[in-house]
N, C-alpha and C positions, 0 to 999 in steps of 0.2 A: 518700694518700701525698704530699700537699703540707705543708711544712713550715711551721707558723704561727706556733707560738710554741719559747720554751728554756724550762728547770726548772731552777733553780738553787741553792747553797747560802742566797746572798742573798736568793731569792723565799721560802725557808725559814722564813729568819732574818725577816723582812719582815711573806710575808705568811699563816705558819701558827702558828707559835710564840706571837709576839705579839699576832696577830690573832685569837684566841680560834678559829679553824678546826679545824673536825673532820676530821681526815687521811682516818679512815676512812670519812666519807659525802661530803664536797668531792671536787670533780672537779678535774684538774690543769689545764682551760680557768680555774677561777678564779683560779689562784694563779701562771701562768705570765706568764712575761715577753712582749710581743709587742707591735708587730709583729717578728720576728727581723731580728737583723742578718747582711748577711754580705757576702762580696767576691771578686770575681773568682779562680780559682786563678793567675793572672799578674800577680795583685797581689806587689809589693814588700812584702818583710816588714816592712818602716821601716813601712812606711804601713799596713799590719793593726794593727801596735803602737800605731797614734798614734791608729786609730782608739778601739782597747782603750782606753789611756791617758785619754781626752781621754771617753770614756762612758760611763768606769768601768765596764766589763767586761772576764769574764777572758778570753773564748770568741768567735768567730767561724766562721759560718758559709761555706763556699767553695762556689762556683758553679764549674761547668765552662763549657764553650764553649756549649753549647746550654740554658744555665740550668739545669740540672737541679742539685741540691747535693750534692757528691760526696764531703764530708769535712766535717771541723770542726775549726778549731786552736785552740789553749789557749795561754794565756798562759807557763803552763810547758814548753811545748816551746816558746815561743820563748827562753825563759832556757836552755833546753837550747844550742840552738842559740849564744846569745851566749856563753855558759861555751866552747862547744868552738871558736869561731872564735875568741874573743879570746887565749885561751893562745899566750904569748908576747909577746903586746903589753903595751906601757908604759903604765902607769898612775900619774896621779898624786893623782886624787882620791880625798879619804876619805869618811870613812861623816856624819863630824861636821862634813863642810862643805854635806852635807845635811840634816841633824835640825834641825828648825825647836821654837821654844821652847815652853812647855805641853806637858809630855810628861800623854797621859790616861790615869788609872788609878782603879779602886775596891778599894775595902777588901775582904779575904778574904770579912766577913760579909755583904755584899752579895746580895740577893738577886737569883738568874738573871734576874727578870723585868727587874727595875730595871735591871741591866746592860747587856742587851740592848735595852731601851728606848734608854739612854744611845749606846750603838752606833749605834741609827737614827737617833736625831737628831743625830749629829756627822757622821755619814757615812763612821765607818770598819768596817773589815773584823776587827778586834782590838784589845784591851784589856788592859793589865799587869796583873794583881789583884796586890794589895800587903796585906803584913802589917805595922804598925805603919809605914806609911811605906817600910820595905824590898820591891819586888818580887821574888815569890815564884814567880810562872807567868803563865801568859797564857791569856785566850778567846778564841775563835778563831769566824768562821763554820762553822767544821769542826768546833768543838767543839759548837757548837750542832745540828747536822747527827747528828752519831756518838752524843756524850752527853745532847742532850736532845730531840729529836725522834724520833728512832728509841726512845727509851724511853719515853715520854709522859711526863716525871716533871711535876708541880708547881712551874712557874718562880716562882710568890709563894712558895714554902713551902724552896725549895732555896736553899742557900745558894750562890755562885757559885763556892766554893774545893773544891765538891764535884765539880764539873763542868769543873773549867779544866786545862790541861795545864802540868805539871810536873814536872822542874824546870826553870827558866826558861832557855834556849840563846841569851845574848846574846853580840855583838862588839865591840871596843874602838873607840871614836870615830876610831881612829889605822887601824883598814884600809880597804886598799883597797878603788877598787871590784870588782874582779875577785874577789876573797878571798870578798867576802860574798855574791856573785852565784853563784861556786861553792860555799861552804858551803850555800848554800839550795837549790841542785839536788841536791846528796850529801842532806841533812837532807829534802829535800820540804816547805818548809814556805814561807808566804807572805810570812811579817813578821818582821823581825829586830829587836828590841827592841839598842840601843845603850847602849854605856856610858862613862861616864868614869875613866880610869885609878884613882882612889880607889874606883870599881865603884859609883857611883852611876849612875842611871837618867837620862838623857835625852831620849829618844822611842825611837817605833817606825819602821821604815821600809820600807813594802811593797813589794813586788817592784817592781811598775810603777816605784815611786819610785825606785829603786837600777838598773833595767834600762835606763832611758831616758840613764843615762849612760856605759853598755856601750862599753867600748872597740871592740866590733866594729861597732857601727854607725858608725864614723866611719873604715872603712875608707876609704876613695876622697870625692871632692870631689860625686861622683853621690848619693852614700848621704847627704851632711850638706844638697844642698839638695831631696832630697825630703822630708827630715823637716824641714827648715824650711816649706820650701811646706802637708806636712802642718798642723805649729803654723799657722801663720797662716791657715789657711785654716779651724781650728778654732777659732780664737779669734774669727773674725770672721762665726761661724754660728751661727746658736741650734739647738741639736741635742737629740735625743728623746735622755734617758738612760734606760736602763731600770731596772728595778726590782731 
């Protein structure tokens, strides 16, 4: 009953899909993430975030008083959380003073494997798939999870616009952040794909990346320097990420 490792969409995507792993004869010690993370339950939620944030993960483990682990929080109940404390607050940043340039996308014919190769080596969690240059949907670690793992299908032989979710739920470079912070708690989804007023494509921008500018963390003068102390003190660590 001690807790060693997590299983995750990522470890999935990682290290069974593309790793040529047998689901049904691999054991979950090969493919789990570990050693686990996790954090006091009197931890600051700023500071669970920044851990998430900064290890690229979406999950954290909680310790009680006597160490024993009593819970797990998720990335998405902390956007829960920022969705309902921020309402009513001012905001004034948008979506497009975050979208950083090279937005990544492959073509509809693309095959699963190659796609998802592409995923690992960039290091993101989703991917536009585009038709003639137009995006048409999105792949998702979750799409890789629901549609191609839990089916076994053949990632070299499938094409990627068989498997990707559509139709494509993006937001205009002009909202706010509140707007898309709540859009994506209502929708449940991770990554919001941006757009430019003529409805061209820009990037994508995952939760983490849109949450860490949450009008509710900057309640109080307490809340803006433990999340600074958090950054600085992650920037200036060499830290295990997991898998």
């Amino acid at each position: 009953e001690v807790p060693v490792g997590i299983f995750t969409e990522k470890d999935v995507m990682k290290r069974v899909v593309n790793n040529n792993s047998d689901p049904r004869k691999s054991t979950i010690k090969e493919v789990m993430t570990s050693p686990i993370r996790a954090v006091r339950e009197e931890t600051h939620i700023v500071e669970a975030f920044g851990k998430m944030y900064r290890g690229k993960y979406r999950h954290l483990l909680v310790r009680g008083k006597r160490g024993k682990i009593v819970g797990i929080v998720s990335m998405r109940r902390i956007l829960g959380l920022a969705v309902e404390l921020g309402q009513g607050m001012s905001e004034t940043k948008t979506l497009g003073g975050l979208v950083s340039g090279g937005a990544l996308s492959v073509d509809e014919s693309s095959s699963v494997y190659e796609t998802i190769d592409l995923m690992i080596q960039r290091g993101v969690a989703s991917i536009v798939v585009s038709v003639a240059g137009k995006p048409r949907g999105i792949f998702t670690e979750r799409d890789v999870l629901k549609r191609v793992a839990a089916k076994g299908i053949d990632t070299r032989k499938t094409q990627v616009k068989e498997v990707m979710t559509s139709p494509l739920v993006t937001m205009a470079d002009t909202a706010l952040i509140g707007e898309a912070l709540t859009e994506m708690y209502r929708r449940d989804i991770r990554n919001m794909p941006v757009i430019e007023p003529g409805g061209e494509f820009i990037g994508i921008l995952s939760m983490p990346d849109i949450l860490q500018y949450a009008a509710a963390f900057n309640i109080d003068e307490r809340v803006r320097q433990n999340w600074k102390e958090v950054q600085e003190y992650y920037d200036s660590e060499d830290q295990y990420t997991p898998g």
